[in-house]
C-alpha positions in Angstrom: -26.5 21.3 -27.6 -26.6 22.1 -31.3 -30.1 23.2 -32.4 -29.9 24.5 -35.8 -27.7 25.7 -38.5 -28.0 28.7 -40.6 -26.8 29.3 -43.8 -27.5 33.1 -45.2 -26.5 34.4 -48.5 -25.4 37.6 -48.0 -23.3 40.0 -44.9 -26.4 41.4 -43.6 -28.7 38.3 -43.5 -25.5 36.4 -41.9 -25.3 39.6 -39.1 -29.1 39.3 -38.6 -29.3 35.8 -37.7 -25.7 36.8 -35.3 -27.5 39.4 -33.5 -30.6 36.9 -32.8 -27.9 34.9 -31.0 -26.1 32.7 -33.3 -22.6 31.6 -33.3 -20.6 32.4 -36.5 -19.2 29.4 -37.9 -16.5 30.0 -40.4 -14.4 27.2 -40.8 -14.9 25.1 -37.2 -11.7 24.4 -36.3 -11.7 26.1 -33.1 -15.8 26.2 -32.7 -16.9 22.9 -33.1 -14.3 20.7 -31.0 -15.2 23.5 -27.7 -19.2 22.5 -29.2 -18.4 18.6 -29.1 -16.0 18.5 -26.4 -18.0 20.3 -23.4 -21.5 20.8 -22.9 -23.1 23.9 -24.5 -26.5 25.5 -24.0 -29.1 25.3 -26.6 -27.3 26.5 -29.5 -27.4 27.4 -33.2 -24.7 28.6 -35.6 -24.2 30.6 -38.5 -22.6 29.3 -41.4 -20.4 31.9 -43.3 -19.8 29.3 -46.2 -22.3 31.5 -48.8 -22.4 34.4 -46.8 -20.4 36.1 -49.9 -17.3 37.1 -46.9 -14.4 34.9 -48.7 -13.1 37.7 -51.0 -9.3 38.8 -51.5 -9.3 42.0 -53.1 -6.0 44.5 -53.9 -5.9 47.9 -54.2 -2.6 49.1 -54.8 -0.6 48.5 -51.1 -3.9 48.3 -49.6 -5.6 44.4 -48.3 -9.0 43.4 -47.9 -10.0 40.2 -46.9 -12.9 38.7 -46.9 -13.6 37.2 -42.5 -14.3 33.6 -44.5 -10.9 33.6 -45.9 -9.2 30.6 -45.3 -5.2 30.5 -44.2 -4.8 28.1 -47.2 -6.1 30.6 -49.6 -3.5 33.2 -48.2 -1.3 31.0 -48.5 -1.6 30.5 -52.2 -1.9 33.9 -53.5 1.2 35.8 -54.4 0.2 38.9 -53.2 -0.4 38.3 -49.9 3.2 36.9 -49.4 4.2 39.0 -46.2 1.7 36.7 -44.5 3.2 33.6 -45.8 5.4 33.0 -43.0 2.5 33.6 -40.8 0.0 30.9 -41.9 2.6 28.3 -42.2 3.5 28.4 -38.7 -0.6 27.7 -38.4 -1.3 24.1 -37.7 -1.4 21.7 -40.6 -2.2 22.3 -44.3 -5.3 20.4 -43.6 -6.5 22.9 -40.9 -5.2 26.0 -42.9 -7.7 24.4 -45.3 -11.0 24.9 -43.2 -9.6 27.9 -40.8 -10.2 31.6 -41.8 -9.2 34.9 -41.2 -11.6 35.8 -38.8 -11.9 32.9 -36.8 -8.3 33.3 -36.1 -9.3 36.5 -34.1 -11.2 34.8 -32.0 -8.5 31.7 -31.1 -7.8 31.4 -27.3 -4.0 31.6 -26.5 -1.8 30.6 -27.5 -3.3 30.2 -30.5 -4.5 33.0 -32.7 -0.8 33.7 -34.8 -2.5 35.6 -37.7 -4.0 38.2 -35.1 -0.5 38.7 -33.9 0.8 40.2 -37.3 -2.4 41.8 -38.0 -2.5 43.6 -34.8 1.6 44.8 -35.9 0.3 45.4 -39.4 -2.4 47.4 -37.8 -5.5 46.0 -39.7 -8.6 47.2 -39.2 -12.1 45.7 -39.6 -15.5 45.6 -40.7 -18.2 44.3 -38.2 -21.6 44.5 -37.4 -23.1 44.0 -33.4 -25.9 45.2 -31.8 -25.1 49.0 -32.5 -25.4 48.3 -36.7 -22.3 48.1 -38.7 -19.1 49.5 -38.1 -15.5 49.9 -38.6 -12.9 50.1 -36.0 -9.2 49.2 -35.0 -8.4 45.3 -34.3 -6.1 46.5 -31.6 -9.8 47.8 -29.8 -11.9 45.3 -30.9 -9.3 42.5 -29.2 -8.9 44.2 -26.3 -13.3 44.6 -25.7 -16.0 41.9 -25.3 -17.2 40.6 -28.9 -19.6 37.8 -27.7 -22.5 38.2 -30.5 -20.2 40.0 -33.7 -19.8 39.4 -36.6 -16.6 40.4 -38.7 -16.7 41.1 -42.7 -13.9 42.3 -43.8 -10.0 43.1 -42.4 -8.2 45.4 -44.1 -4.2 46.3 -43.8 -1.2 47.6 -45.6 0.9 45.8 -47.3 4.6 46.9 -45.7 7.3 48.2 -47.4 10.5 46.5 -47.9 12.0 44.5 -45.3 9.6 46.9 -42.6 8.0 43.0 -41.1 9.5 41.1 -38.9 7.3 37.6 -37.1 8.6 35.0 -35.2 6.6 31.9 -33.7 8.6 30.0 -31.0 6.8 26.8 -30.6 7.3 23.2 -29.1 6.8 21.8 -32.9 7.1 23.1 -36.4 3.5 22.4 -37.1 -0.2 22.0 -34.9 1.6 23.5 -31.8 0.4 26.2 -30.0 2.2 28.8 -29.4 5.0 29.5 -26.6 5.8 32.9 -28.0 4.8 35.0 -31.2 6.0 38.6 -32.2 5.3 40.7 -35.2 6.2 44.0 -35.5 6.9 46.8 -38.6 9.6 48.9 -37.9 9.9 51.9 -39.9 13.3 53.8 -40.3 14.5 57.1 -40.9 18.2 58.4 -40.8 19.0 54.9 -39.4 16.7 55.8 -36.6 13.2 54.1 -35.1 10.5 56.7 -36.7 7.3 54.5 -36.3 7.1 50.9 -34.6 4.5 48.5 -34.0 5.1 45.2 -32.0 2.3 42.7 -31.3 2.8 39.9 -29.0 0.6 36.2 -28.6 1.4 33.9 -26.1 2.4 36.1 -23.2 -0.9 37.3 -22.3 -4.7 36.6 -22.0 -5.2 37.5 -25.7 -3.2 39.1 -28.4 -1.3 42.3 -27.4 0.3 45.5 -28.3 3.5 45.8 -26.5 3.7 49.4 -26.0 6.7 49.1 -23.3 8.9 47.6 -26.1 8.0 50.4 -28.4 8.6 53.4 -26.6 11.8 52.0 -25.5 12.8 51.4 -28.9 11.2 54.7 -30.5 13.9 57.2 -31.6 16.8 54.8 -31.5 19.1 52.6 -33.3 17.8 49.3 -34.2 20.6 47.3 -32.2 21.7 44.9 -29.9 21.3 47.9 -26.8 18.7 49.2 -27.9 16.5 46.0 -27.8 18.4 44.7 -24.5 16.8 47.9 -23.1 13.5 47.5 -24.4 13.5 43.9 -23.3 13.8 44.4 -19.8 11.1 47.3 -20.6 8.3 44.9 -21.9 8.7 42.3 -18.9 5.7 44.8 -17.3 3.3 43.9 -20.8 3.5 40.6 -20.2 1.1 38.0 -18.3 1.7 34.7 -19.4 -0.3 31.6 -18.4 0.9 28.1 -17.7 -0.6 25.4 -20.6 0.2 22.5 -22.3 3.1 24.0 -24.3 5.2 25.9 -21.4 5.0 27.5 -18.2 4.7 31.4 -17.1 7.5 31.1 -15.6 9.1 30.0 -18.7 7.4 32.2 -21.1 8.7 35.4 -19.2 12.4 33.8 -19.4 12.5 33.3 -23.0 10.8 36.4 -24.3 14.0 38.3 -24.5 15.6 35.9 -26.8 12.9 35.7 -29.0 12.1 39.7 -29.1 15.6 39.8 -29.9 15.3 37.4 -32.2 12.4 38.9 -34.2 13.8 42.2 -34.4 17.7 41.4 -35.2 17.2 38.3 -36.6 20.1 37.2 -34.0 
């Protein structure tokens, strides 16, 4: 039962009013159908609309954005072109319109695609909780109990070159959820594997690091053996759930061809 709505004017009255037990409410697209559809204890939110969290700012390779960001206003800036081919695969262009940056953090599988390549772009973030504000990895704050947070800022590093790599398989082009995302930045050096990140939604109870994949791939060619191996090395990172969109069963089957498919583009 919705009881009230807040609307603060700055980070720390927004955090405040969070810590007191309200829900953040960026842009509603995952909050308020779970607020209409079920029934909810008493209940009050926080809106993040003049909170002052929807800035984009540059500085040189490094990315700060603002948790009220919306995907549609990533999608229109130039700069932030390596997530491009993220947010489209993100609903509809009216959704991307309403849904931030943050609030994508928080999407249940298998939604939550913009987590995926900020987890392989390894971002980290601004947030305040009970213990004041503070700045950690996503990769720990995913993998911990956020219930009363609230995220300011996510920062990451624009990558070099042709470092990237993402890939959504989904049932539709557009407002699917996922069956299987991947992001990773692979670094090279004497046509060897010197740094990798991989990130994986849709195989797991939340957004994940696949660390199998990447020490199997660590130190080697980029190629069709070396990815076979890791592969059949990631199987153990994965726990997949059966949904809507496809079963367990199927996501484990598939996951080869689509790791290969991220990271050979074959």
């Amino acid at each position: 039962m919705l009881t009230g709505i807040h609307v603060p004017e700055n980070p720390e009255s927004a955090a405040g009013l969070v810590m007191a037990g309200g829900l953040p409410l960026g842009g509603g697209t995952s909050l308020m159908p779970r607020l209409n559809d079920h029934a909810s204890p008493p209940t009050e939110l926080v809106s993040l609309r003049h909170a002052g969290l929807d800035s984009v700012r540059i500085d040189g390779q490094t990315v700060a954005l603002g948790a009220a960001v919306t995907l549609s206003a990533i999608e229109r800036n130039p700069d932030l072109s390596v997530l491009h081919q993220v947010v489209r695969t993100i609903a509809a262009p009216p959704v991307r319109s309403l849904a931030t940056v943050a609030g994508n953090l928080f999407a249940p599988q298998p939604y939550g695609d913009l987590a995926v390549a900020l987890l392989a772009l390894d971002a980290e973030l601004d947030f305040a909780d009970r213990d004041g504000f503070r700045t950690g990895s996503l990769e720990n704050f995913l993998a911990d109990d956020h219930d009363h947070a609230l995220i300011t800022q996510i920062r990451f590093r624009r990558p070099q070159g042709s470092s990237f790599r993402y890939l959504k398989a989904a049932r539709r082009r557009l407002n699917s959820g996922s069956v299987a995302t991947i992001a990773a930045t692979i670094e090279l050096e004497d046509q060897r594997i010197a740094a990798i990140r991989v990130a994986l939604g849709g195989l797991a109870p939340r957004v994940i690091r696949a660390h199998a994949v990447e020490g199997a791939l660590r130190g080697r060619r980029l190629d069709a053996d070396s990815v076979e191996t890791a592969c059949r090395e990631g199987l153990d990172d994965l726990d997949p759930a059966d949904d809507a969109y496809a079963s367990a069963w199927y996501r484990r089957r598939v996951f080869p061809v689509h790791l290969r498919r991220a990271l050979l583009g074959v």
